[in-house]
N, C-alpha and C positions, 0 to 999 in steps of 0.2 A: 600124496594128499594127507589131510589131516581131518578125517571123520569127528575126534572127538579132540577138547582140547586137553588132555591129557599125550594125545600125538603130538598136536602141537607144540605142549615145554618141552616132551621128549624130545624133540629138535632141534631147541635152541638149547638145553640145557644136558641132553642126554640121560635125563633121569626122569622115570616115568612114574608120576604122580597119578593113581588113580581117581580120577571126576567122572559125576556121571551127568559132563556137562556136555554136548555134541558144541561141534564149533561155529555151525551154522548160526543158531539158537546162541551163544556166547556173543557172534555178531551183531545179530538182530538185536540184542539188548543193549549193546553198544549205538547201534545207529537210533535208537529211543534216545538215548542219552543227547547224543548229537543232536537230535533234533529239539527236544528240550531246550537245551543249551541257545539253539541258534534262534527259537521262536520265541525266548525270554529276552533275546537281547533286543531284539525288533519290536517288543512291547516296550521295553524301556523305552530306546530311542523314540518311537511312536507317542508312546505317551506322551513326553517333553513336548515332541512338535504339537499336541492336539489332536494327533489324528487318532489316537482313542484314548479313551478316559476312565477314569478308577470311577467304581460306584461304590453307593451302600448296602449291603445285607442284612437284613435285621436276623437277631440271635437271642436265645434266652441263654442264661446265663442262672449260675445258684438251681438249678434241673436237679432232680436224680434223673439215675440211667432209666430211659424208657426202654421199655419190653422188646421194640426192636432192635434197637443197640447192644442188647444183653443177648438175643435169639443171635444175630452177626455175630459179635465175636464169640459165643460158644462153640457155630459153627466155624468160623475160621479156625479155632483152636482144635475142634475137633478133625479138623481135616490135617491141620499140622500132625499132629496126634496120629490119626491113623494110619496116612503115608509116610510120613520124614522120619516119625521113631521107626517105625517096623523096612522104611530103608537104612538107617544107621545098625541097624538089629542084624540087616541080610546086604552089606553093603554090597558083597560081592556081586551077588544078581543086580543091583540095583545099578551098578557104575556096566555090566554088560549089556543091558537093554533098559536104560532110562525110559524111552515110551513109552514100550509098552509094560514096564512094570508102573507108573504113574496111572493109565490108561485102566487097568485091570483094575480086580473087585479087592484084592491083597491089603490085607492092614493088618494093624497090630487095635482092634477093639477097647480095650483095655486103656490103654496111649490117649485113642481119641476123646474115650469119655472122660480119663482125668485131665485134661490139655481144654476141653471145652468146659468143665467147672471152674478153672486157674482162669481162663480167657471172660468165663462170664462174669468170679468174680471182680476179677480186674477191673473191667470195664464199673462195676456197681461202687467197687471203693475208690478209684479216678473220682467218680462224678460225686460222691459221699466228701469227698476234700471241701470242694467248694458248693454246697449245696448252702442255698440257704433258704431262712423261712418263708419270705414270699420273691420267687424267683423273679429276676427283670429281663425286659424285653430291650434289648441296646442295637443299635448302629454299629454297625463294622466298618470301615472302610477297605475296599478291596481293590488293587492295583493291578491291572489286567494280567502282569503277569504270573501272579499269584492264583491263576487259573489254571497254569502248566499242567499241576498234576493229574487235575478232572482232567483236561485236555486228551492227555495225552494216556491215560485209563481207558479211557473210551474211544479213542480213535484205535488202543490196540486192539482193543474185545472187537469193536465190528470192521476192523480191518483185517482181522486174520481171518473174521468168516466169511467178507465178502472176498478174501484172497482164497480159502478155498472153495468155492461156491464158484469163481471164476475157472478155477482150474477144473471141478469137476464139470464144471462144461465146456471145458476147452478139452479134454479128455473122458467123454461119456460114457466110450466101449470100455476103459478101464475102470470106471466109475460102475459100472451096470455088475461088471466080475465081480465087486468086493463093496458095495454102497457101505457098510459098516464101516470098514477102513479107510475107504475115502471121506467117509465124514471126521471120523475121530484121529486121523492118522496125523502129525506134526507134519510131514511133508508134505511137499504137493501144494506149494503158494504161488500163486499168481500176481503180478506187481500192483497190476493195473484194477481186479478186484480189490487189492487195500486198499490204492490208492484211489478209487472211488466211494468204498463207504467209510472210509477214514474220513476226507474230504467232507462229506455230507456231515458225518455226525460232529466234527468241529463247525462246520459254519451254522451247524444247529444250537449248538453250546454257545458257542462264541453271540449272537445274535440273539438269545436268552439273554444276555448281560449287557446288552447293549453295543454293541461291537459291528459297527458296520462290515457286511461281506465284501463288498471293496477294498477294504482295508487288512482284513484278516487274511484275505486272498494275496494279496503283496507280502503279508507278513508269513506265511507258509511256503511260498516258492522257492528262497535260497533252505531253509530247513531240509522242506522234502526233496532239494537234490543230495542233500548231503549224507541223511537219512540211507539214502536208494544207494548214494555208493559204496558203503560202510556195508549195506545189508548185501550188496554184490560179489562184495570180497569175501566175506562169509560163503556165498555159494562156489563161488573160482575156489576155495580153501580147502573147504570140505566135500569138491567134487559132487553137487546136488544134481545132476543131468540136464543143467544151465546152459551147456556148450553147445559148440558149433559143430557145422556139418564135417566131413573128412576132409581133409588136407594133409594131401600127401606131394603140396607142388615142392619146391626146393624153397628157402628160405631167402628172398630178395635181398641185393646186394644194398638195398639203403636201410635193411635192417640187420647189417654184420653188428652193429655193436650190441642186439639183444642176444638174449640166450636163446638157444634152439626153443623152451616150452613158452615161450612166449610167442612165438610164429604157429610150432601144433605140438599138441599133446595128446597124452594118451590118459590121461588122470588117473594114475596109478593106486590103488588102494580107496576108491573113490567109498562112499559111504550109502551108495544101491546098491555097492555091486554088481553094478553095470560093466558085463565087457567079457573077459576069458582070465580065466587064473594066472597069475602070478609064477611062475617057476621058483621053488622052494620056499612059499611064504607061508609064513604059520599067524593064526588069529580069524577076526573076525570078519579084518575086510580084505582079501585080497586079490581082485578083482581089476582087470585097467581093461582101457578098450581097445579092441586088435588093432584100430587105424590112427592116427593121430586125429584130432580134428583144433578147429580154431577157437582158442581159448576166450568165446566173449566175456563168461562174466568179469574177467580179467580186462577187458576194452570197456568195459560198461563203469565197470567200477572207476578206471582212469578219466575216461570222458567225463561223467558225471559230477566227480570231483572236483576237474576244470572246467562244468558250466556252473559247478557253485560259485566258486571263486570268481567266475565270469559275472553273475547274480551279484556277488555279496559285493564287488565291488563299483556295481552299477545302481545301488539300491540307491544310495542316498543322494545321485545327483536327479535320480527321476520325481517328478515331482506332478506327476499326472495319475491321479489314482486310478489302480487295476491295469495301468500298463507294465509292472512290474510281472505282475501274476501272466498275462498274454505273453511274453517274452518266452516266460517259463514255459508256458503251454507249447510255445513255437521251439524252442530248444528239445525240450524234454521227448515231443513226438516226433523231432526230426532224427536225433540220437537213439530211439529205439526201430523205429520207420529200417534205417540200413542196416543195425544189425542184425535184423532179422533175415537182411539177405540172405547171411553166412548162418544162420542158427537152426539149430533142430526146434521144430513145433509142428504141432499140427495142424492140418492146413483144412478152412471150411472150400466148399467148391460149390458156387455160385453161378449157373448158365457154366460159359467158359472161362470163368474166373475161378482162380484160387490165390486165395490168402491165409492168412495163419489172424487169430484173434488181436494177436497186440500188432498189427500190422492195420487192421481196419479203427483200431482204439486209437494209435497212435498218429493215422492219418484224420480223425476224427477231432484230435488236440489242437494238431498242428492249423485244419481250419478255422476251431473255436479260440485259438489265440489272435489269427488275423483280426477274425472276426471282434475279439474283445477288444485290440490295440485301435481297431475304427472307434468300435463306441465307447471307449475310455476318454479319448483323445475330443471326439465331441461333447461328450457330457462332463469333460474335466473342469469348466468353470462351477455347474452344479453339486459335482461329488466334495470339492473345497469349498464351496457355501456352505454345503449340507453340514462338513466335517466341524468348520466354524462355528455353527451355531449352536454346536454341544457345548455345555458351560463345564468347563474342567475344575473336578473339585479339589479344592487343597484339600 
């Protein structure tokens, strides 16, 4: 496995570059990008047909820097400042335990307070360029996709905290041992917590500007599968305790042309340390688990990919708003629904019932998509009136 992505070049290139970048975390910012990517082209496209539309924002313009503009980036600079100099200063520690050296009280003082003077002047001589005597109040025009950035700022802030807020109640005995660490700790994300207050806080943004949730909701589904696969492979990579139960059956004859670790593995070198040591390995992680088990994030990540592609190429003949987004709901809770057959989680127990959390979430989708594809499909001549009657601005 490849804990950090400095394992990772080491692999393909045999020369070890130290980062103190984990590969997980390398992923996740990758499938941001992806997403990005995928939810700007569907505003494009979207736009052209009408089905949402650029506004205007009003802006002063000829401003000096206001007080909070100057407080923000002081403090942005003093944060550069106190962590990134005093890691370039101690990179060593800084590339062996990125967390928790980021996480800790550790800085270089000095760094931050000159970095938040440089960042405040800056900000005051920027707005000093174009200041003028009596500042004007203008019209912007703003093209939906040119919201990506906000979008996607804020879907990560309260996606990661509603991803770990999910996990720590999907794990409460481990949560209760160490509540500090479970709050602050980078690991320990849960899909379905992002993907629930991610979701909210974009159709809260998006619906601020005008952007029907109908629409927006179509326009997010191929994204966030592509997102989810991207950030899958990262966990199958970096070995994060994503996988599946033991398997130890023999490896089926209609899977002779995989590799053996594609049927079970043992995530060698994983980045918990999960498992029993290694025989003669030297470092920080050497660690695999005594039995093989079934490599889901490695099926999640493949499936998910083929229901983008399944999405991205379904998008534009459908033409009934919110049945694009239902589709997704129905795919998306169907594909996580069985692998949780084979997966390790934890399971709530109900009467004589037992289930695992993304197993009632994901039976929970898979209704609210039926559910959506009914009243999409009856309210479709409404949602295209509705869409119509936006006057699209050149």
């Amino acid at each position: 496995m490849f804990p950090t992505l400095s394992h990772l070049i080491e692999y393909f290139t045999g020369f070890y570059l130290p980062l103190p970048i984990q590969t997980f975390g390398f992923f996740v910012a990758w499938a941001f990008i992806a997403a990005y990517w995928a939810f700007s082209q569907e505003f494009k496209r979207r736009e052209k047909l009408g089905q949402v539309h650029p506004f205007y924002k009003t802006t002063i313009i000829g401003a000096p820097a206001s007080l909070q503009e100057l407080v923000l980036n002081a403090l942005f600079g003093f944060l550069i400042g106190y962590k990134f100099v005093y890691g370039l200063l101690n990179y060593g520690a800084f590339v062996e335990n990125p967390q928790d050296f980021i996480l800790s009280t550790k800085g270089n003082l000095l760094a931050g307070l000159a970095l938040a003077g440089i960042f405040a002047y800056w900000a005051y001589a920027e707005k000093n360029k174009y200041k003028l005597e009596t500042p004007k109040t203008v019209k912007e025009l703003v093209h939906t996709h040119q919201l990506m950035g906000t979008l996607i700022t804020w879907a990560a802030l309260w996606g990661i905290l509603g991803a770990k807020l999910f996990d720590n109640l999907e794990n409460w005995d481990r949560f209760m041992q160490d509540p500090i660490h479970g709050l602050l700790s980078f690991s320990g994300l849960t899909y379905y917590g992002g993907l629930i207050f991610g979701a909210v806080t974009v159709l809260y943004i998006s619906s601020k500007n005008g952007i029907k949730k109908v629409y927006m909701s179509d326009i997010a589904g191929p994204g966030l599968m592509l997102a989810y696969s991207i950030g899958r492979m990262g966990c199958h990579l970096s070995g994060d305790g994503d996988w599946g139960i033991v398997n130890t059956a023999p490896k089926p004859n209609w899977l002779a042309w995989a590799p053996d670790w594609f049927w079970a593995f043992k995530y060698p070198q994983n980045v918990i340390n999960e498992g029993v040591l290694i025989p003669n390995c030297q470092g920080k992680f050497c660690y695999e688990l005594p039995l093989p088990v079934f490599p889901t994030p490695l099926y999640e990540s493949i499936l998910c990919l083929l229901i983008f592609f399944f999405l991205w190429s379904i998008r534009k003949h459908i033409k009934i708003p919110g049945m694009l987004f239902s589709i997704y709901l129905i795919v998306n809770g169907l594909e996580r629904f069985f692998i949780e057959l084979i997966r390790v989680n934890s399971k709530y127990h109900v009467a004589s019932l037992a289930f695992t959390q993304a197993e009632l979430i994901s039976s929970i989708l898979v209704v609210l998509g039926c559910v959506g594809a009914v009243w999409a499909y009856s309210a479709r001549d409404k949602n295209i009136n509705d869409s119509n009657s936006f006057k699209t601005v050149e």
